[in-house]
LOVO-208754 format. One record per residue (C-alpha): z, x, y; residue in three letters. Coordinates in Angstrom, 3 decimals, m for minus. Each point is the difference from the previous one (the first is absolute). Example, Ala and Ser with C-alpha at 12.3 -4.5 7.8 and 13.67 -1.06 7.14 Angstrom:
BEGIN
+----------+----------+----------+--------+
|        w |        u |        v | residu |
+----------+----------+----------+--------+
|    7.800 |   12.300 |   m4.500 |    ala |
|   m0.660 |    1.370 |    3.440 |    ser |
+----------+----------+----------+--------+
***
This chain:
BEGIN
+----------+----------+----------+--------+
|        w |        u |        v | residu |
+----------+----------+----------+--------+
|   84.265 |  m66.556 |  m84.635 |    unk |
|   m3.237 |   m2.007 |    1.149 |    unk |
|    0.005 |   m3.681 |    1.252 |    unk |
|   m1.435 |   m2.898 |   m1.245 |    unk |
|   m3.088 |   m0.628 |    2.189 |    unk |
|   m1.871 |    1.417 |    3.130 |    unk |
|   m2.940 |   m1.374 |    1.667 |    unk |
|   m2.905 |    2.572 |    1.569 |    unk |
|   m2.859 |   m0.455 |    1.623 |    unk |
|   m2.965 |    2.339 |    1.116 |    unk |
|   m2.151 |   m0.295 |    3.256 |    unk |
|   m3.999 |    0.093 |    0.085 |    unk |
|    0.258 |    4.103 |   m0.179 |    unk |
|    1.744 |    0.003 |   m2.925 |    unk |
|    3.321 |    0.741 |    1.158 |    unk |
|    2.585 |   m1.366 |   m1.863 |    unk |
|    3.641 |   m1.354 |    0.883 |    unk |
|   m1.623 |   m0.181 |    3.493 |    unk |
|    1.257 |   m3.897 |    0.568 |    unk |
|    3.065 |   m1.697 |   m0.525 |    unk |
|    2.262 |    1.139 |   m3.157 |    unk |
|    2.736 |   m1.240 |   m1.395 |    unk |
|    2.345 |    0.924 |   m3.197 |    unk |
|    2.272 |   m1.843 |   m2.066 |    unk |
|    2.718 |    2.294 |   m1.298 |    unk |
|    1.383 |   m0.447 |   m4.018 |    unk |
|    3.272 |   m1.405 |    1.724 |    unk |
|   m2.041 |   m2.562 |    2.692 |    unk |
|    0.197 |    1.834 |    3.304 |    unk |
|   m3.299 |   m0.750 |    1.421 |    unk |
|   m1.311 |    3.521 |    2.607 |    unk |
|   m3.095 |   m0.216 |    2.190 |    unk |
|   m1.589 |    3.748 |   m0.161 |    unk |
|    4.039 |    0.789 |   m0.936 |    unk |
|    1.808 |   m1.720 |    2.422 |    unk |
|    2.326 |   m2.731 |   m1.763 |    unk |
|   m0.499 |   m3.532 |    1.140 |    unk |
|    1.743 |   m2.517 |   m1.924 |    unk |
|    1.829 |   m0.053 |   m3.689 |    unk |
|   m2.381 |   m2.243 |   m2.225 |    unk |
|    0.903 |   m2.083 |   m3.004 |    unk |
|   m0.344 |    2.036 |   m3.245 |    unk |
|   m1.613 |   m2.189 |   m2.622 |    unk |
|   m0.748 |   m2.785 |    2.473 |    unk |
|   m3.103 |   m1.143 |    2.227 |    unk |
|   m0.171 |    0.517 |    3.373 |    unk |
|   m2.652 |   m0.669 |    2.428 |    unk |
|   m1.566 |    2.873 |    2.428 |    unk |
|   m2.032 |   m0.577 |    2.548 |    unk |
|   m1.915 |    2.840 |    2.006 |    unk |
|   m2.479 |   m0.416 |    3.416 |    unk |
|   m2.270 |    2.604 |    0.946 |    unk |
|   m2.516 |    0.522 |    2.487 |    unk |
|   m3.371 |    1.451 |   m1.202 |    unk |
|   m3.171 |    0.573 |    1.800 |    unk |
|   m0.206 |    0.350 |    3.924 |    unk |
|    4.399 |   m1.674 |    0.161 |    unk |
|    1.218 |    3.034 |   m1.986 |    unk |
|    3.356 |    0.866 |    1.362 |    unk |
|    1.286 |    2.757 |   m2.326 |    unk |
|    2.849 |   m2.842 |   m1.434 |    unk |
|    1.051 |   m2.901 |   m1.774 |    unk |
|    1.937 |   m2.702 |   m0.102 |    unk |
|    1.807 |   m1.086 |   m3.184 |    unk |
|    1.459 |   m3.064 |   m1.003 |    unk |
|    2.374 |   m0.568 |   m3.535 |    unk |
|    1.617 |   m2.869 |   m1.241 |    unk |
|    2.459 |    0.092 |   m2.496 |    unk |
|    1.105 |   m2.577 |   m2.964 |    unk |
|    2.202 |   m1.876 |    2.180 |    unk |
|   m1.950 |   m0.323 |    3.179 |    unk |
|    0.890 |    2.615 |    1.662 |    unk |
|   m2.690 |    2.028 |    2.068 |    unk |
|    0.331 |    3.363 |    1.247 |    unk |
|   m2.648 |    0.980 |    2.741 |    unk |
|   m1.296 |    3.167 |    0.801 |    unk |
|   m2.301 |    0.384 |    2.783 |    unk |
|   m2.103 |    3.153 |    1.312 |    unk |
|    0.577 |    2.093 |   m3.197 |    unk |
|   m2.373 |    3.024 |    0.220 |    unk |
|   m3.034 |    0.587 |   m2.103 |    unk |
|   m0.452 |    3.479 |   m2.202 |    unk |
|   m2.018 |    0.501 |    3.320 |    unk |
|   m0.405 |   m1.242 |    3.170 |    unk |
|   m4.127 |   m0.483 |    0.185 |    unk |
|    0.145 |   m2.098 |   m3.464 |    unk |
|   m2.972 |   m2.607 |    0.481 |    unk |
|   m1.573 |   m1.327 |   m3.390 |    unk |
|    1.205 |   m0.257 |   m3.354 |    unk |
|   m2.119 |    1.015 |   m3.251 |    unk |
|    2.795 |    0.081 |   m2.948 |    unk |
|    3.492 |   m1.959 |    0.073 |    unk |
|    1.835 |    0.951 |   m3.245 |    unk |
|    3.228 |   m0.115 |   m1.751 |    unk |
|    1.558 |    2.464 |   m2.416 |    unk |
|    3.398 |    1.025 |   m1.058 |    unk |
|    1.120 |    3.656 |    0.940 |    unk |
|    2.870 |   m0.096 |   m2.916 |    unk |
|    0.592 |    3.212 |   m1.911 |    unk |
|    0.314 |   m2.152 |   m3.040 |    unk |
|   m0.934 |   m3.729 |   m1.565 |    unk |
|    0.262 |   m2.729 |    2.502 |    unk |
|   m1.321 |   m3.602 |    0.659 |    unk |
|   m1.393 |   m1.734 |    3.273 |    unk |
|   m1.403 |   m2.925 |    0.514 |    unk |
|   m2.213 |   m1.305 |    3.020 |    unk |
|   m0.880 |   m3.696 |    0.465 |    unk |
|   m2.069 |   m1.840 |    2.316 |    unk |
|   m1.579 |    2.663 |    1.978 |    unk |
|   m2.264 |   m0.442 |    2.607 |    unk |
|   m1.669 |    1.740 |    2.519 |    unk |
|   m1.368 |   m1.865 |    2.969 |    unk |
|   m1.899 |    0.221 |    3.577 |    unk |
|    1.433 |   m1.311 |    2.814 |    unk |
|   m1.108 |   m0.251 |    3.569 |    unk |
+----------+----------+----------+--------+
***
């Protein structure tokens, strides 16, 4: 039994599931590289958040910020990447890792700079 969603993401080399990954689980737990963070809504929105350093501020981690329906915000700071020298990112992706029919939905994505 697969989840309903998992981000990757791939470096300059190629690599992939080198930065930060995380998995939503077909009964809401939500796991960064298989560690459980927090139980998320099933069939509700909820708003993630993730920081990372690229470039010459790589630190290996992130932090992670997400809010659910009724305000609530569960932090997560220093979370480690797939691995510890991650510095630019070339693909950011979604896709479900289900054994069988499922349905995700993403909404207002973005992917900023930030000094």
């Amino acid at each position: 039994m697969g989840g309903c969603a998992k981000e990757d993401s791939a470096s300059a080399d190629g690599l992939r599931d080198v930065g930060p990954s995380l998995t939503v689980t077909a009964d809401g737990q939500l796991l960064a590289r298989k560690q459980p963070l927090a139980q998320v809504p099933v069939g509700q929105w909820f708003h993630v958040e993730a920081r990372c350093a690229l470039g010459r501020e790589v630190s290996g981690s992130y932090d992670l910020a997400v809010k659910l329906r009724k305000g609530e915000v569960k932090k997560f700071p220093g979370l480690p990447c797939g691995h510890k020298e991650f510095n630019q990112l070339r693909r950011f992706g979604f896709m479900s890792n289900a054994n069988g029919p499922a349905t995700c939905y993403a909404d207002n994505v973005k992917l900023t700079t930030a000094k």
